[in-house]
Structures are given as structure tokens and as C-alpha cells.
C-alpha positions, -999 to +999 in steps of 0.1 A: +239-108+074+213-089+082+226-079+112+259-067+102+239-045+078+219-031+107+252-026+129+271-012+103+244+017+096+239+022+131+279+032+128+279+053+100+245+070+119+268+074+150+296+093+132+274+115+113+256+124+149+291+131+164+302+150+134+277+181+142+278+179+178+314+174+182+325+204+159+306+228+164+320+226+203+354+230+192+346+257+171+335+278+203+364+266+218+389+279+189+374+311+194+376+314+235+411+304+228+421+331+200+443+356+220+440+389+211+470+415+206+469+456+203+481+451+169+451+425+161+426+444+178+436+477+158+434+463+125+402+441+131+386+476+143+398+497+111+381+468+093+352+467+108+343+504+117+311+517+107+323+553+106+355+546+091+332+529+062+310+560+061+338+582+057+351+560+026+320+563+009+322+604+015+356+603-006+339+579-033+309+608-034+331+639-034+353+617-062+324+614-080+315+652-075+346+663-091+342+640-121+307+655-126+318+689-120+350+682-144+324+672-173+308+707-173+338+721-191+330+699-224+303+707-246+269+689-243+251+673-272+214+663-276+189+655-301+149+658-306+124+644-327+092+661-336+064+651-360+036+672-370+005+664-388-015+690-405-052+691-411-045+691-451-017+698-474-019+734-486+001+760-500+015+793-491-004+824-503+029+844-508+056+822-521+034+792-534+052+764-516+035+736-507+030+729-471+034+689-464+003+672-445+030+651-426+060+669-415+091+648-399+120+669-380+150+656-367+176+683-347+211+678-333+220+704-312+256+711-292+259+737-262+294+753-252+302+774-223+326+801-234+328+820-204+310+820-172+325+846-150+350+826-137+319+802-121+330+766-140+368+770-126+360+779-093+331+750-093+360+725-104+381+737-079+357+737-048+351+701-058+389+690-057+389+708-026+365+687-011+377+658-021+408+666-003+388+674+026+366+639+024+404+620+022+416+642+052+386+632+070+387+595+063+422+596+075+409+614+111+385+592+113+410+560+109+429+578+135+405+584+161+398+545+155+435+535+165+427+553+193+399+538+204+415+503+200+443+517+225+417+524+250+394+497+249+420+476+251+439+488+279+406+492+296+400+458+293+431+446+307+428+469+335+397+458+344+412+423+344+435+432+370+410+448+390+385+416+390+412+395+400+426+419+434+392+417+439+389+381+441+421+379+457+411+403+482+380+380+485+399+351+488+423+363+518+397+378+535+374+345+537+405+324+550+412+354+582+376+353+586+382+313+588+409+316+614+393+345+631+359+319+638+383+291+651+402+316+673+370+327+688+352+291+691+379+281+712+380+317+736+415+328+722+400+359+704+367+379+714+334+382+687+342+415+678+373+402+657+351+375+638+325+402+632+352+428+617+359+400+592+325+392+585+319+424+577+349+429+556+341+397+537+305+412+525+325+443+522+349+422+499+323+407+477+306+434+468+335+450+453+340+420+436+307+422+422+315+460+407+351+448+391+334+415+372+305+442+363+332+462+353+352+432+335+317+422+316+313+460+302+351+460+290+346+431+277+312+443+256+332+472+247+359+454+229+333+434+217+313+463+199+342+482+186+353+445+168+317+442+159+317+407+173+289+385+194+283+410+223+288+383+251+320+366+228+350+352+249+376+378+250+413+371+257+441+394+253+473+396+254+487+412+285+516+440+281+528+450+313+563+466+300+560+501+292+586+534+279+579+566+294+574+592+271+606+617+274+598+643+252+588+679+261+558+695+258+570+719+229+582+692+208+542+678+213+530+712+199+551+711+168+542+674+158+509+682+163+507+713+146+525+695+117+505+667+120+471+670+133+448+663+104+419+688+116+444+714+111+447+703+079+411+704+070+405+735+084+431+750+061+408+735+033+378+750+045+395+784+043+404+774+007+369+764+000+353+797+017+376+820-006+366+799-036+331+803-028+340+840-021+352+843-063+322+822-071+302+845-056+312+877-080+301+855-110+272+879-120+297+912-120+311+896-155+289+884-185+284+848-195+291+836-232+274+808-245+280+791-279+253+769-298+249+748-324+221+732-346+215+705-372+178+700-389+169+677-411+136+678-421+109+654-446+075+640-454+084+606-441+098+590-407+133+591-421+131+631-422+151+632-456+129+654-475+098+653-499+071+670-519+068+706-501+105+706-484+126+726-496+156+722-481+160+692-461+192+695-439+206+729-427+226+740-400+232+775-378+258+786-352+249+807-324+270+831-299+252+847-265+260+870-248+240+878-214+250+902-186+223+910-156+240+943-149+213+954-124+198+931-100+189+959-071+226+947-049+218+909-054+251+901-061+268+925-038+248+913-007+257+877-017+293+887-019+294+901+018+277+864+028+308+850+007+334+873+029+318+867+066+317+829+055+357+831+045+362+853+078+347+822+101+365+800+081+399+815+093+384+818+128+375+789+130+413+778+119+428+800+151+404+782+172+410+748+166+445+755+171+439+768+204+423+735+213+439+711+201+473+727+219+449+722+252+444+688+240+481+680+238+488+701+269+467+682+290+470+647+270+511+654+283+503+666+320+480+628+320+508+613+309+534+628+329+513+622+356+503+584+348+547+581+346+549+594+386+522+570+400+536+543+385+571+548+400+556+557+432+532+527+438+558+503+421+580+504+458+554+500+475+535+465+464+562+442+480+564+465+507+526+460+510+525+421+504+551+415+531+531+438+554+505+416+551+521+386+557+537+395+588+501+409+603+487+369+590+516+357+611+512+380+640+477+372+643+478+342+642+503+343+673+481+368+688+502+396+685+483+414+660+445+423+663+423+415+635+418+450+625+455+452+620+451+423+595+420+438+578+439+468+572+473+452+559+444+434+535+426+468+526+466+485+520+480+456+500+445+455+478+447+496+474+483+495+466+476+470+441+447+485+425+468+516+422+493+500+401+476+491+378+447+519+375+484+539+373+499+514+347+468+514+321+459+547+326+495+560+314+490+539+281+458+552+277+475+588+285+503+577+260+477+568+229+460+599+238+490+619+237+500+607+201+469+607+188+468+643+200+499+650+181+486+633+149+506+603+151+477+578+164+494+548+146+532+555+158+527+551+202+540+518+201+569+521+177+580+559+193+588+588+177+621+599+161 
């Protein structure tokens, strides 16, 4: 009995054991096996953006800002509560009233902006303005994020491709350097051909080493802009189809000067400087203030009069009028600060114009140029591969040298890397381009 006891703890022990080991293995192996596509990795990175997060608690500030700014309009209401103690109850040498030894005042006061010069309106609308700016600003930065994705992405796969040429390259050359050692242990081929394929094989493998270096640091990248584990199993899924882009280069510029959100903004900061600009001839008008007091006054805590008040609860209603008419060209000089400030604002407009039709210019030529490559070094890989197979048959007949294989090797590995540095680099060129034109979240869908 006692041992069935004994046994059957042992087995619930066992399970329990495998339970934590056994799970927490398959959870590292769900995540190496989660596939990554563009359209995952874009939304994972708007999620998990740090900037894109800072930018979203800009709007919420500059939201708040306006509410603030908004509540400067109303009226603003306050209260005090004084208590004086006098040395000893007396009484007025010219009226006879009795002063109180304890004296309890209570005042409600209200304060209403009339007119400001203009000041609370502009305020107000400097603060929507830059709440439109913050949302204009959020929505660059999701864009510049999309953009990212795109390239990290395509990076990565590129530098997939190049690791494994690389250890293809690695692999071919090791078996010619096999046959080149049995060719010369026998006498049919000098040393000099084993040697050549020696050296090519260290050649080999140290290029190999750069594209895995190259694969790790794609890898990291992906990683960081995801905000995973730095070293976390990536996998992605490939996309080796593509559309060249077939529209011209002044349908570019109008999307993107129709689209480009810094554009946008800029516009607002021209906005902004002329509002600051009015804000800035405030003091040239007078400022009218209304105010209002309650007072209730008495001999105890509850300020509702007693011996020596006279008149517990009054009221008054005040209107101010203030004007600085002469401040020595204060307000003139800070004018002219307001104008040059508006007058960089608008050159500053022009100017980011100018660039960003160099950025699509030159985001078109890349991508124009990316399309060419790619039909040029497309006819060429099977021409390469059967190259090289042919100089591995030769040689091995002894009508080829080994140099002649080496170099089939060296073309068909060139010609291969060249496709794809041409194939990734025009998606890259691609998301560049439409981000360029504003339109970050459209290059796999097309435009219209």
C-alpha cells in the first residue's frame, strides 16, 4: 500500500517537473516559428514606437492647451477670508461707531475680461493652430514609421539572400577545391590549381562571415524597431514578386505636394507666425476689465454681523480701463520681431518645398534605376548558373583550368548578389518614393 502511495506521488512529481520544462521549450519554439509579414511588421512597429507614442502625448498637451486657453474667455471667481483682532473695542472719534475687537470678513469676488486688444482671440487661435500642428505631426511621424518597416524589412530579406549565396558560394567552392586535391594527388592537375582554390575557399569564408554579420544586424534591426528580445528568432515572409512603378515624375510632384504632411505644417506655422504677428500689436489698443465684489462682514466666524457693524453684506461693480500709450517703441520693436518671425515662416514654407521635390526626384531616379538592374541581371542568372556548370564539367574532363571554374563561381555568385541587392533595393526605392509623396501607407496597394 505503501508503496503504491510512494509510486503514485513520484508520478504526479514527474508530471509537474515536465510541465515547466516542457512548456516553456515550446513556447520559444512558437515564437522561432511565428512568420513575419510586411503588413504584421508595420502594424506591430506603429504599436510599439517610442516616437510615434511621444508624438501622441504632444496632441494630448496641445489638446489640453487649447482647453486652458478656451477657459480664459469665462469669468474667474474667488473668495477670501480675513479675520482681524483689535487691541480693544473702541469707538470712532467722528461718527461714534463702535469699532468691534473681533472683526470676521468674508469677500466673493468675480473678474471679466472685456477686451484685451484682440490678445484672448488670437491666444485661442494659436492654440487650435497648434493642435493641428501636433495631429499633423503625429501623422508624419506614423508615416516615417511605415517607412521604416518597409526598409528594415526588405533589408532583412536581402541580407538573407546574401548569407545564403554566400554559403552557397562556400559550399561549391569547398567541393572544386575537393576535386582539385584529388586531381593533383594523382598528377592529373599541377599545385597551382589546388592553391587557386584554397585560396578562394578562405576568400569564400570570409565573405561569408560579413553576410551572417550582416544577417545578425538586420536581424537586431527588425528586432529594435518591433521592440522585441534583441537576439529573438526572426522569420519573414519572403516577397519576391514586384510592380514597377509607371508613373512620371510630375505626377510624383503633385501627390506630394498634395500630400506631404510637412507641407502641411509649414502652412500652419505661417498661420501661427501671423497670429503671433496680431498678438503682438495688443498694447496699441486698451484693455477693459470688469470686476465684481461681495462682503459680508461680523463679530463672529459666520461674518453675519454684530455690535459695531453696520452694514453686514454689500456689494460694488467695477469697470477698468488701462492703456500704456507710451512705452519708449516697446511694442513697435516687438512688432518687427513678430514680422521677421512671419517672413521665415514663409521662407521656410518655399524651402521645404524645394526639398522635398529633391526628395521625390531623386526617391524616382532610385527607383527607376532599381527597375533597370533588375531586368538586366534577371537574363543573366541562368545564363550564369549554366556557365558554371559547364566549366565543373569541363574541368573535371580537363578541358577547363581551375581558374576558369573559380571565375564561373565568382560570376554566378556576383550575378546573383546583384539580383537581389537590385530586387530589395527597388522596394526600398519604391517605399521611399511613396512616402516621399505622402502616401507611406498606399506602396503596396498602388496608386489610382
Amino acid at each position: 500500500m505503501y508503496f503504491n502511495e510512494f509510486c503514485h506521488n513520484c508520478l504526479i512529481l514527474f508530471v509537474i517537473i515536465g510541465h515547466f520544462l516542457v512548456f516553456p521549450c515550446l513556447a520559444e519554439a512558437n515564437e522561432a516559428e511565428e512568420v513575419f509579414t510586411l503588413e504584421q511588421t508595420i502594424r506591430q512597429a506603429i504599436k510599439a514606437n517610442l516616437g510615434l507614442k511621444s508624438s501622441r502625448e504632444d496632441t494630448n498637451a496641445a489638446a489640453s492647451a487649447k482647453l486652458k486657453q478656451r477657459t480664459n474667455f469665462l469669468p474667474t471667481l474667488g473668495a477670501t477670508y480675513k479675520y482681524k483682532r483689535n487691541y480693544e473695542e473702541r469707538t470712532t472719534a467722528v461718527h461714534g461707531t463702535a469699532v468691534p475687537k473681533n472683526k470676521y470678513t468674508l469677500t466673493g469676488t468675480f473678474t471679466q475680461p472685456v477686451f484685451t486688444g484682440f490678445s484672448l482671440i488670437n491666444k485661442y487661435k494659436i492654440a487650435a493652430l497648434d493642435l493641428d500642428l501636433a495631429r499633423l505631426n503625429e501623422k508624419t511621424a506614423r508615416q516615417a514609421v511605415v517607412f521604416e518597416a518597409n526598409k528594415v524589412y526588405f533589408t532583412l530579406l536581402k541580407a538573407q539572400k546574401l548569407a545564403a549565396i554566400a554559403r552557397e558560394a562556400v559550399a561549391q567552392i569547398s567541393a572544386h577545391k575537393d576535386v582539385a586535391k584529388n586531381f593533383y594527388e594523382v598528377g592529373m592537375t599541377p599545385l597551382n590549381d589546388l592553391l587557386k582554390a584554397q585560396v578562394e575557399l578562405a576568400n569564400a569564408r570570409q565573405d561569408l562571415i560579413v553576410a551572417q554579420n550582416n544577417l545578425e544586424t538586420a536581424k537586431s534591426n527588425f528586432n529594435i524597431l518591433l521592440r522585441r528580445q534583441i537576439n529573438a528568432p526572426v522569420e519573414l515572409k519572403d516577397i519576391i514578386d514586384y510592380c514597377f512603378f509607371e508613373k512620371k515624375i510630375d505626377f510624383c510632384f503633385n501627390m506630394a505636394e498634395k500630400n506631404r504632411l510637412e507641407i502641411k505644417a509649414a502652412e500652419l506655422q505661417v498661420e501661427i507666425a501671423q497670429k503671433e504677428l496680431k498678438l503682438g500689436k495688443t498694447d496699441y489698443y486698451p484693455s477693459i476689465t470688469l470686476e465684481g465684489n461681495y462682503y459680508k462682514v461680523g463679530t463672529d466666524f459666520d461674518a453675519d454681523g454684530g455690535d459695531g457693524i453696520s452694514d453686514p453684506d454689500s456689494w460694488d461693480i467695477t469697470a477698468t480701463a488701462s492703456w500704456n500709450f507710451w512705452e519708449w517703441g516697446k511694442t513697435r520693436y516687438g512688432v518687427k520681431e513678430k514680422l521677421s518671425a512671419f517672413a521665415q515662416a514663409r521662407y521656410q514654407l518655399a524651402e521645404i518645398i524645394d526639398n522635398i521635390h529633391l526628395e521625390v526626384k531623386q526617391a524616382h531616379l532610385n527607383t527607376k534605376e532599381s527597375e533597370q538592374n533588375i531586368m538586366a541581371v534577371k537574363k543573366a542568372i541562368e545564363q550564369a548558373k549554366e556557365n558554371f556548370r559547364i566549366s565543373e564539367e569541363r574541368y573535371k574532363e580537363q578541358m577547363d583550368t581551375s581558374t576558369d571554374v573559380l571565375d564561373a563561381q565568382t560570376l554566378l555568385s556576383r550575378t546573383m548578389t546583384n539580383y537581389y541587392n537590385a530586387l530589395y533595393d527597388f522596394k526600398i526605392s519604391k517605399a521611399y518614393l511613396y512616402w516621399a509623396m505622402g502616401r507611406a501607407e498606399e506602396v503596396e496597394t498602388g496608386l489610382e
